[in-house]
Each structure stands twice: as structure tokens, then as C-alpha cells.
N, C-alpha and C positions, 0 to 999 in steps of 0.2 A: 370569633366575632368579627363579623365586616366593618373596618375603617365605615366613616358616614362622611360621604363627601358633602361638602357647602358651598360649593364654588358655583358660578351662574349658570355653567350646564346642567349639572345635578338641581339645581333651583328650577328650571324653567323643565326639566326631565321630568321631576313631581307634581308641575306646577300643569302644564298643558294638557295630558288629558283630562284632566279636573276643567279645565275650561273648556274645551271640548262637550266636558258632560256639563259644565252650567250652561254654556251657549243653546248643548239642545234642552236643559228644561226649561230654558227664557222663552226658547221658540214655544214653549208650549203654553208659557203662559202671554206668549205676546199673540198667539194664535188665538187664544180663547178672547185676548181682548178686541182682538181684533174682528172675528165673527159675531161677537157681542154687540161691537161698536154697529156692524151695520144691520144687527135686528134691531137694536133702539138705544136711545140716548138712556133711557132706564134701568134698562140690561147690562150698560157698560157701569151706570154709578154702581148698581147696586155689587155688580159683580167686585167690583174694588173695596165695597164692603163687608161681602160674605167673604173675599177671600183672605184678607188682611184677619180677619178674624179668624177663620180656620187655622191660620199659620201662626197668630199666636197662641193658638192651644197646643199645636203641634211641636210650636218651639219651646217646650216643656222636654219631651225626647230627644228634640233637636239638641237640645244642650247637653242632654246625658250620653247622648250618642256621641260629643264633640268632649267630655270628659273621659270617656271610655277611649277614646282615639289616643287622647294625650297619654293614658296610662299603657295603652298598647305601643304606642311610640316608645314612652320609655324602656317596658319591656326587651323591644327588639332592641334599641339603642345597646343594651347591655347585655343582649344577645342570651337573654333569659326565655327560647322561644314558649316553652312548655306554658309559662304563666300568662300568654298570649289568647291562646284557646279556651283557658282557665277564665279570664278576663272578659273574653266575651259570650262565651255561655253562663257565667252570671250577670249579665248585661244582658243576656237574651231574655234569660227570667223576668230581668223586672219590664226592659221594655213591652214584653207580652202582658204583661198584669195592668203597664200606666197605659196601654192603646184602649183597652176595655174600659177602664175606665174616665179616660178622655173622651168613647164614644157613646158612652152614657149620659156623661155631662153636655157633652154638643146636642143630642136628638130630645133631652129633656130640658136644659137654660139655653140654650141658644133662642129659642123664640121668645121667652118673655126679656132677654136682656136686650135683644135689637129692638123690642117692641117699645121699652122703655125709654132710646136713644137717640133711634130713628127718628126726623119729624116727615118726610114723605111717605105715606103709606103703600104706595105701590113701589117704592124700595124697598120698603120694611117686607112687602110679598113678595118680591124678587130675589131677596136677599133668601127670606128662609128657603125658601122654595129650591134655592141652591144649596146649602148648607145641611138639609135633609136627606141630600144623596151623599153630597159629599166629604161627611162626615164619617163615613162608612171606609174612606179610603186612608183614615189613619191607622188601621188597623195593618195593613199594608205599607205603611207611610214609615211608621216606627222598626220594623226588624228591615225595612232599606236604608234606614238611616247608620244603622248598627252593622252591617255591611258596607256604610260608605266607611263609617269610623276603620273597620279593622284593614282595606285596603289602604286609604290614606295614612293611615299608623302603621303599614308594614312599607309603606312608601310603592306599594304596586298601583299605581293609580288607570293607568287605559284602562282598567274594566271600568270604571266609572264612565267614561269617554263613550265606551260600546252600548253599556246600559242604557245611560239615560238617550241616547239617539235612537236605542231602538222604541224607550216610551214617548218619543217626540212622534215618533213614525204614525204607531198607534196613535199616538191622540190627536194627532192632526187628523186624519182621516176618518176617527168615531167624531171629532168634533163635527165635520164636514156632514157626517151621516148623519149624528143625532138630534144637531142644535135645529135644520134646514130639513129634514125626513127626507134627506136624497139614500139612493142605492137600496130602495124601500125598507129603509127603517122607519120607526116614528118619527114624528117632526115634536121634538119636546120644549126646543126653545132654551134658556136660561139651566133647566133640568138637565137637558145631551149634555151642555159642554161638563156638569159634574160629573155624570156618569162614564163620560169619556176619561178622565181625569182618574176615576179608580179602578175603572178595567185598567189601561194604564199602569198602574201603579202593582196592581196584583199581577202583570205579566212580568215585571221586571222584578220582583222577587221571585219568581222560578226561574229567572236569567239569573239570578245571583247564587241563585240554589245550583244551577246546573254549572254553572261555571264554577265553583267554588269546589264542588266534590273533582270532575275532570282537571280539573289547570291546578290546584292549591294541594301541597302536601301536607294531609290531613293531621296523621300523624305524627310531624312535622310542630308544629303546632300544637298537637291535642286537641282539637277543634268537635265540637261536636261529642265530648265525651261526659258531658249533661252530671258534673259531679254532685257530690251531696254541699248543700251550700255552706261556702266559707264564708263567718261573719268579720273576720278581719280586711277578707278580701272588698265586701263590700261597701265597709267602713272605709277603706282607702277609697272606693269605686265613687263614694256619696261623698266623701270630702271633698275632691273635684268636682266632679259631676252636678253636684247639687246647687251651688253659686252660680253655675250656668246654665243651667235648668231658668231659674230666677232671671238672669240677665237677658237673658236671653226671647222669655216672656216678658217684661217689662219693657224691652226694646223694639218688639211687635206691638204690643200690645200700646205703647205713645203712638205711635203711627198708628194706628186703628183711631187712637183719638184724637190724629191730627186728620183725617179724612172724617172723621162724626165733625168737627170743627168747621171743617171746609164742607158737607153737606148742607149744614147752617145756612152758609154762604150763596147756594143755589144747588138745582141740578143741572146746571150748567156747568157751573164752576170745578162739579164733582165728576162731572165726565172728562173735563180737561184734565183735572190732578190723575183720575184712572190712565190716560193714554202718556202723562208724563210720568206717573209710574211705573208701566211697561218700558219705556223707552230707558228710563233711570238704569232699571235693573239690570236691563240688558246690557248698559255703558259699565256695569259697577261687576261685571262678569270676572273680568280678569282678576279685578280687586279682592273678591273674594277667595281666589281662587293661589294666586300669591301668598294671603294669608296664610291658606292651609298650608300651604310648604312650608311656609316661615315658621306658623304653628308645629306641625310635626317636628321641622329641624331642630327647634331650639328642645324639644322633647331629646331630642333622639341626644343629639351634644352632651345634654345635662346626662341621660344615662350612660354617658360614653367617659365621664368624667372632665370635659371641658366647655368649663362655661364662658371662658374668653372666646368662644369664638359665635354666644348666641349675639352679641351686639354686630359684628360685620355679617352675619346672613341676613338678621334683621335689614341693614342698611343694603346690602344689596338685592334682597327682595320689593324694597322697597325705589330703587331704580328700575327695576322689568317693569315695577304694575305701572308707575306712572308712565314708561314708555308706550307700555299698550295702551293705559284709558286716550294719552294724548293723542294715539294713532285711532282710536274711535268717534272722540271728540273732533277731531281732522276732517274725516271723511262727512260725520254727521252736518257740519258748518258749511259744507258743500250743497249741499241743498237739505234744508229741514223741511220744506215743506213737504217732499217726498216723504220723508221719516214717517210724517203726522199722518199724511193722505194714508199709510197700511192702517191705520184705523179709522177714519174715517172718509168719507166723500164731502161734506159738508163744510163750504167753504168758507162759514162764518167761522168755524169752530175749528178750523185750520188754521184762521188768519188770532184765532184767540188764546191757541195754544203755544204759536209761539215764543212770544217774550218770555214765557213760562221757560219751554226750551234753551233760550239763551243763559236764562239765571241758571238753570242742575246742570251747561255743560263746564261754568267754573268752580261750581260745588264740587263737580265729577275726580277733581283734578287731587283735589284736598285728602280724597278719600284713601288715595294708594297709600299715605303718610300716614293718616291714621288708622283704618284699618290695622295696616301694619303692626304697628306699633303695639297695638291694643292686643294681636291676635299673639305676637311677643310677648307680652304679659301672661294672657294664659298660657303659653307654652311654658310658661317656667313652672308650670303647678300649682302658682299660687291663683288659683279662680276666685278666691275671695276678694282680695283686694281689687282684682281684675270687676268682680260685681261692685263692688264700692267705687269704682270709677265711674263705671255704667251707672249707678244710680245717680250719680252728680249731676253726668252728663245730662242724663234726662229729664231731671229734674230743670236744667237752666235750658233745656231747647225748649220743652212744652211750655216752660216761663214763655218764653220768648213767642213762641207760636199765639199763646192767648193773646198775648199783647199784639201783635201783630195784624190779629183777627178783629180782635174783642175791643181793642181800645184804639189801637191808629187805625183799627179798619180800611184795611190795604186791599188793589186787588188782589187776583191769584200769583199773580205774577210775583208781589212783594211777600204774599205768607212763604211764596216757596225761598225765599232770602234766608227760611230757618235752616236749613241745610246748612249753611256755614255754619251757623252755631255749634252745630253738632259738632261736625268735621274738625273745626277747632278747636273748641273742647277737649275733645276725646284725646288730639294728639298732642296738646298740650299735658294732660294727664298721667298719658302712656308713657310720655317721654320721663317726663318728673321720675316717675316710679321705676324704671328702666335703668335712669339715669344715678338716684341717691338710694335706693331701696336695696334690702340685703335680700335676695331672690337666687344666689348660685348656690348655696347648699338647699335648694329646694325637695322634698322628700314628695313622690306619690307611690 
């Protein structure tokens, strides 16, 4: 069994290609808002709507996929490879069964629940009108997800890095072709950029196919040896996985109702909140991305038998992210108006997205601390609790978002003030439970 290094090069070793590979899927989705943005002020809200929605149906696997990870981290941590392979070919099973089923539920409620929520009606048809194609690409979306778990859980992470650049490639270019009918394809509008989004999606799973059987020792692992199912196996698989499943839609899924919220508000209002949520996501890269190291580490420690050392990788992960958001937040403050112009030309609506700008680039800062902290928690195994913190948190941000809307009726500028909320919360939370909670003898 391999020592597990913790130290800042091993952190940022695990940590960068994973950013590498969220940078290119930001471009993808900062691309889509951004050709969006200059087919129509419509195009951009509604896309902010279908897609937040999509992602919380999707972060249903998303989270199984990020409990599967944890328990293949621990796996390797203890250098138990065989139960590795075992782990995620019954993760393949179920993620195969919840995508068919996700994609049944998208192409059949997805139109009567936006129809119910929506009050613009040519959002309400722009939305579905997306969400009809690209619903099709969960089915794709879910066994990429279960490939990202079992690299980040064996801590091989550049193929992530490789992946997702080459679906940045493709989907910048099918966007280019589909949404505008340049290179004589259709001109489909709002429809291309889904369609582009799940060709995409289905090439990088035979990227993940092809590199996994060449580079990965198969059996090594046991990977791909499609056993008869163990119910204890997935008893542990569901005790993790399942809280985050939960969390993890609940946490998409506020933010869906914090953009139904801010529709209310205008379609004005909702194309600003879309361009400062591309721009968000894109500053919150690294954040994420830290996490996962942090996440896998304190997996891997606990299976190595030392839990003294999941609080200093914690805390030294949690020094890299804030240095990178602050070196993005840096650059951004150098000219914003630049940032806003890549989606749009429109100089009223550059000069009203800013303030907006100025409030998520101190929110930005908040996040490496909690994240962290939060994604520490689930590395210990215990996901439950980790969802009971999540439900709190959400509970007192969407408080606060109505209020903000509904009762001091703020502009855009001041609802996006809920971001703190969050971000303090959660890390206030995290820390608590980190701090006085009995989480080292954790079992997955």
C-alpha cells in the first residue's frame, strides 16, 4: 500500500487537472451563454432556466457519483484495489437504470412543471424547447460522472483535465454550427446549443472508454468484471451516496428557485443573474476543484488509518483555493466591463450588470473556506450529517433570498447579497461538525 501524501504538492497534483477539466466545462457553458446572449435577451434568461433545471435532475447521480468516489478513495487508501472495480461496476448498474429514468421524467414533467412556474411565456417555449434535446444527454452525463468518481478516487486526475477540453472543443464549434447554421448545418437557435451539448457529452464517454481500457490496469482493479450483485456492497454504496444524491438536488434545485424568483423580477433582471452566473461559476472553478482533493484526501487518510491528519489537508486546501479565487477575483476587478461585454454588446445591460459583479466577487472569496470545509465533512463518510447541514443552510438562504425579493424588494444587485448567506452558513456548520463531532472512526 502507497504512503498518501497531504502535503501542498500532492494537493495541488490532485487538485489542477480537475481544474483544467472544470475551466474547460465553464468554457462550455460560458460559451453557450454567451452565443445565447447575442441571439436574444430570451434565449439567455430562459437558457439560465432550462439549464439550472437540467442540473438539478442530474445532480441526483451527481451525488452518487461523488459517494461512489468517496468509497473508491477509501478503497485505494487501504490499498484494497480488487473492491475498487467491484465498487464501480455496481455504480455502473444503478447509474444506468437512474439516467433512464431521469430521462423519462425530463421529456414527460419537465413541460407541465416550467409551464406552472414560468410567468413569461416565450421563456416558458425557450426553456422547453431546450430541455427536449437536452435531456437526452443525461444518459451520457451519468456513466461520465462515474468515470470522473473513479479517477478522482484513485487520485489519477489529468484524464479529467484531457476529457473535458476535448468536450470544450466539440461544443464550442457544434455551438458555432448549430445555434447560427454556419458550416451548413441547420440554424436551430436555443435547440443547437442543447444538441451540441450532448453530442459532446457522448464523445467524451468513448474518450473515457478508450483511455480507461489503454492507460488503466484493468485487472489491476477488476474493473469491468460486471459481477452478480452484492447487496451489502450497495448497502454501503446507498448509505453514502444517497444523502448526496439528496444534497446535492436540493442545492440545485434552491438555485432554480432563486432564478424562478428573480424571473418574477424581470426579463431583464434574469438575463443579468444568467451572465453573472456564468461568470460566478467560472471564478468558483478552482473552489471546486480543491474540494475534491480535500474530499478524496481525507477518504483516503481515514482508510490509511490516520485521521489526525484529515484537519491540516483540510486547512491547507483551503489556503491554494482562496489563493487562486483571489488571483481571479484580481484580474476580473481590472476591467469588468470586458468580463460582461463576452456576453453581451449591449451597453445598458453591461453598465447593469455590474454592481451585480462587484457583490459575487466578495461572496467569491467566502467560498474556498466553505466549500472546503463542507467537502471535509463528506470525506469522512459521514454524508448524512453532511445533508443535514445542507438542508439548514438552505433553508436560511432561500429565507433570506424571499425576503430580499418578496419583502424589502431589492434590486438585482442586493438579492445577489444572498450568497453570503450561504457561504457563511455552510462554513460556520462545517467547521462546528469538524470541529466537536466524532467523524474518525468513520465506516464506508
Amino acid at each position: 500500500m502507497v504512503k498518501i501524501q497531504t502535503d501542498y504538492k500532492n494537493i495541488w497534483k490532485i487538485a489542477y487537472p480537475i481544474i483544467l477539466g472544470s475551466v474547460a466545462q465553464n468554457i462550455i457553458a460560458l460559451t453557450d451563454t454567451a452565443f445565447l446572449g447575442h441571439l436574444s435577451e430570451i434565449a439567455l434568461g430562459a437558457a439560465a432556466i432550462a439549464t439550472i433545471f437540467y442540473f438539478a435532475v442530474v445532480m441526483l447521480g451527481w451525488g452518487f457519483g461523488l459517494g461512489t468516489q468517496i468509497v473508491i478513495a477509501r478503497r485505494y487508501g487501504e490499498g484494497n484495489y480488487s473492491r475498487v472495480g467491484k465498487t464501480f461496476d455496481h455504480a455502473l448498474y444503478f447509474l444506468l437504470i437512474l439516467a433512464i429514468l431521469l430521462l423519462g421524467f425530463m421529456q414527460i414533467q419537465a413541460p407541465p412543471i416550467l409551464k406552472g412556474i414560468v410567468q413569461s411565456d416565450a421563456i416558458f417555449q425557450a426553456s422547453t424547447d431546450y430541455i427536449s434535446v437536452r435531456a437526452w444527454g443525461i444518459l451520457f452525463a451519468c456513466v461520465n460522472l462515474l468515470f470522473r468518481a473513479f479517477y478522482i478516487g484513485i487520485a489519477r486526475t489529468k484524464v479529467i483535465s484531457w476529457s473535458t477540453a476535448f468536450m470544450a472543443v466539440i461544443n464550442i464549434f457544434l455551438d458555432y454550427a448549430l445555434i447560427f447554421g454556419n458550416f451548413g448545418f441547420p440554424e436551430m437557435g436555443i435547440k443547437g446549443a442543447a444538441l451540441a451539448s450532448v453530442i459532446a457529452e457522448a464523445c467524451v464517454l468513448v474518450f473515457f472508454m478508450i483511455y480507461t481500457f489503454r492507460k488503466i490496469p484493468i485487472d489491476k482493479y477488476k474493473l469491468f468484471r460486471f459481477p452478480k450483485i452484492d447487496k451489502e456492497l450497495y448497502v454501503r454504496l446507498l448509505k453514502v451516496s444517497f444523502p448526496m444524491m439528496i444534497q446535492n438536488f436540493l442545492a440545485l434545485s434552491c438555485w432554480f428557485v432563486f432564478f424562478l424568483l428573480v424571473e418574477k423580477m424581470g426579463e431583464r433582471e434574469l438575463a443579468i443573474s444568467n451572465i453573472i452566473r456564468s461568470i460566478y461559476v467560472l471564478i468558483m472553478v478552482p473552489v471546486w476543484a480543491f474540494a475534491s482533493a480535500a474530499n478524496t484526501l481525507v477518504s483516503q487518510v481515514l482508510g490509511e488509518g490516520e485521521p489526525k491528519e484529515v484537519l491540516p489537508v483540510i486547512y491547507r486546501t483551503i489556503k491554494l483555493s482562496f489563493l487562486a479565487v483571489l488571483a481571479l477575483v484580481g484580474v476580473s476587478l481590472l476591467s469588468p466591463e470586458l468580463v460582461i461585454s463576452i456576453y453581451t454588446e449591449e451597453t445598458d445591460l453591461i453598465l447593469e450588470t455590474k454592481p451585480v459583479l462587484y457583490v459575487i466577487f466578495g461572496a467569491a472569496l467566502l467560498f474556498p473556506i466553505a466549500i472546503t470545509l463542507f467537502q471535509g465533512v463528506s470525506g469522512t463518510g459521514n454524508t448524512f450529517h453532511a445533508m443535514l447541514i445542507e438542508i439548514v443552510v438552505l433553508a436560511c438562504y432561500l429565507g433570506g433570498v424571499y425576503m430580499l425579493i418578496e419583502v424589502f424588494q431589492l434590486s438585482i444587485s442586493g438579492v445577489w447579497v444572498s450568497e453570503y448567506f450561504y457561504a457563511g452558513f455552510l462554513a460556520f456548520g462545517s467547521w462546528l461538525y469538524l470541529r466537536f463531532a466524532n467523524w474518525k472512526e468513520s465506516k464506508v
